[in-house]
C-alpha positions in Angstrom: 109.5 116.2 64.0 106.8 113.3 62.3 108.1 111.0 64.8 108.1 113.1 68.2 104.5 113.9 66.8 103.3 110.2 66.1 104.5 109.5 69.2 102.6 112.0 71.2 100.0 110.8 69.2 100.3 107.2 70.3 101.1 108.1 73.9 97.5 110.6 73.9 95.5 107.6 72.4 96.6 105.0 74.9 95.9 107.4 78.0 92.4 107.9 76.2 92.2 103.8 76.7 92.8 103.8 80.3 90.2 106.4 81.0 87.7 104.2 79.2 88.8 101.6 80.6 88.6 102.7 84.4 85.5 104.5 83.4 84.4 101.1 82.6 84.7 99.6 86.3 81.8 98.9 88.4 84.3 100.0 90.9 84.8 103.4 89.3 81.0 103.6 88.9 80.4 102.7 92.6 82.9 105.1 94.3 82.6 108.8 95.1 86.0 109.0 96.4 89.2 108.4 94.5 93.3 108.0 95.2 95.1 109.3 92.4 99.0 110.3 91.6 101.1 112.3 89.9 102.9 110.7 87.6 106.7 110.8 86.8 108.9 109.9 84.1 107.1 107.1 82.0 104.1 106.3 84.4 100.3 106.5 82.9 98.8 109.7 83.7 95.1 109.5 85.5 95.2 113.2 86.2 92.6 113.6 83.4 89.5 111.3 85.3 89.6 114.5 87.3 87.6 115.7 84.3 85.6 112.7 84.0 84.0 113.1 87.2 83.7 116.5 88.4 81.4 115.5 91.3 84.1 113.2 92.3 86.4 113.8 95.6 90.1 113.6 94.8 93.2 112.4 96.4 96.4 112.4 95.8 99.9 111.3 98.2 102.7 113.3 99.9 105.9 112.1 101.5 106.5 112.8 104.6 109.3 110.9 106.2 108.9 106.9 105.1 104.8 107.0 104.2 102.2 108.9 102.7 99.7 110.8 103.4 96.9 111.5 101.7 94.8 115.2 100.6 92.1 116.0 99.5 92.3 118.1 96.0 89.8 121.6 96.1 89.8 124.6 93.2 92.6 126.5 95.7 95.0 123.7 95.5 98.4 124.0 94.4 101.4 121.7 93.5 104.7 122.0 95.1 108.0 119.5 93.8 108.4 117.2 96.9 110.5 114.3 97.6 112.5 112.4 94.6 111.0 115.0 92.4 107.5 114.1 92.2 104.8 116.5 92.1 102.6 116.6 95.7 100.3 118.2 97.0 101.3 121.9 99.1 99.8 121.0 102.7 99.3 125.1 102.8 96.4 125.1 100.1 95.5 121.3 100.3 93.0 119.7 103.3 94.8 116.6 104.7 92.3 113.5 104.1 91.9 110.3 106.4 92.3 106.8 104.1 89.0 105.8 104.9 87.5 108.1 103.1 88.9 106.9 100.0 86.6 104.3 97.5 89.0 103.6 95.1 93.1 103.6 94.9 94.6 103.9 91.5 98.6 103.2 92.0 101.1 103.3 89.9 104.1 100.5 89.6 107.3 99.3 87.7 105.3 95.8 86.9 102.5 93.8 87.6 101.5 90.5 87.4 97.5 89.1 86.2 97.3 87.9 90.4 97.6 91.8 91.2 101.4 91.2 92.1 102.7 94.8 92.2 106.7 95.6 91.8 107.2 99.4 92.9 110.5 101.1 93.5 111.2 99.5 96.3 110.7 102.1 99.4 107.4 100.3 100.8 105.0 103.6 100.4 102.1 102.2 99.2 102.1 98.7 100.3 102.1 100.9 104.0 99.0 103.3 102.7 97.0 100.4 101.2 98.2 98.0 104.0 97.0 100.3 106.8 93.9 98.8 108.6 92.3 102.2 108.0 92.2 102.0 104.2 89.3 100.0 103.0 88.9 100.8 99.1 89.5 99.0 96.2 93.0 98.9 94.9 93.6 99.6 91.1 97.4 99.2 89.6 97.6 101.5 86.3 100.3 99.8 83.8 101.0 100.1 80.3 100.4 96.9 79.0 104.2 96.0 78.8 104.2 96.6 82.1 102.3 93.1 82.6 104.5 90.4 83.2 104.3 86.7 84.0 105.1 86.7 87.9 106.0 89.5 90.2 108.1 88.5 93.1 106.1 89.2 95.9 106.7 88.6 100.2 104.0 89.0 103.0 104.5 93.1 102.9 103.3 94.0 99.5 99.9 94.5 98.9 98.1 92.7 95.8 96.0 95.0 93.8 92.3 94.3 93.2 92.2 95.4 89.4 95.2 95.6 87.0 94.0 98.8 84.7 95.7 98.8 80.9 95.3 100.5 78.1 94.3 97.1 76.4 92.4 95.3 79.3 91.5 95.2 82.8 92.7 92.3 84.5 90.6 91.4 87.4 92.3 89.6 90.1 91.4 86.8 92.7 90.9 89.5 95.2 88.8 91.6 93.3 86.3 88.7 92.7 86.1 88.2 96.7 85.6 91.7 97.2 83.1 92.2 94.2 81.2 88.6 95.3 
């Protein structure tokens, strides 16, 4: 019972150093507008920013056929279990957003590289959302710090992230510095 507890307590500390952490970018601090997710299984949770920033707008994806779209989150939303499990938004009580209203993308992944390489599960969702002409945020992968490795195999479809978030560091990427000037 100790252990399930230390872990918890372990787990609740690190997602406290990703909020920091985001809270930290001058990308954070320059958007009004943010793409979150729900996570699954063993992904970082950045459901709690929503508290962070109340005067924030918030986004999160739904499948529908082979991309996403995105909605915009109001005090009558509700979840429903979509595709593969995940939790998505309900298009009855959510308001369907357009990507260029969104500031700031935080995505989830399997790995990442330091270049903003991102490894996802392989069906293309969010290299199509980021890659869309129409989205013109910043893009921010959320990994535990394991989930940083050396080089991710990448090819001309996947879309390089502009920040690598952490609960130990933010890696800044070659794109970010472009964007940032």
């Amino acid at each position: 019972m100790k252990m399930i507890s230390a872990e918890r307590s372990l787990l609740l500390r690190a997602e406290a150093s990703f909020v920091k952490n985001i809270l930290k970018l001058d990308a954070w601090k320059n958007s009004t507008s943010v793409l979150l997710f729900a996570p699954i299984e063993w992904e970082p949770d950045p459901v709690e920013l929503i508290s962070a920033a109340a005067e924030y707008s918030f986004f999160f994806p739904r499948i529908v056929g082979d991309h996403l779209e995105i909605y915009r989150m109001s005090p009558r939303s509700r979840w429903i279990s979509g595709s593969y499990g995940i939790k998505e938004p309900d298009p009855e009580s959510w308001d369907r957003a357009a990507l260029s209203e969104v500031d700031l993308a935080l995505i989830p992944g399997v790995a990442f590289d330091v270049k903003g390489g991102r490894l996802g599960r392989g069906k293309g969702f969010y290299d199509r959302l980021l890659g869309d002409p129409e989205f013109r945020g910043l893009k921010a992968g959320l990994a535990w710090d394991w989930q940083i490795v050396g080089e991710v195999p990448c090819d001309t479809d996947d879309i390089p992230m502009d920040f690598v978030v952490t609960p130990g560091k933010i890696h800044m990427t070659g794109s970010a510095l472009d964007k940032l000037g």
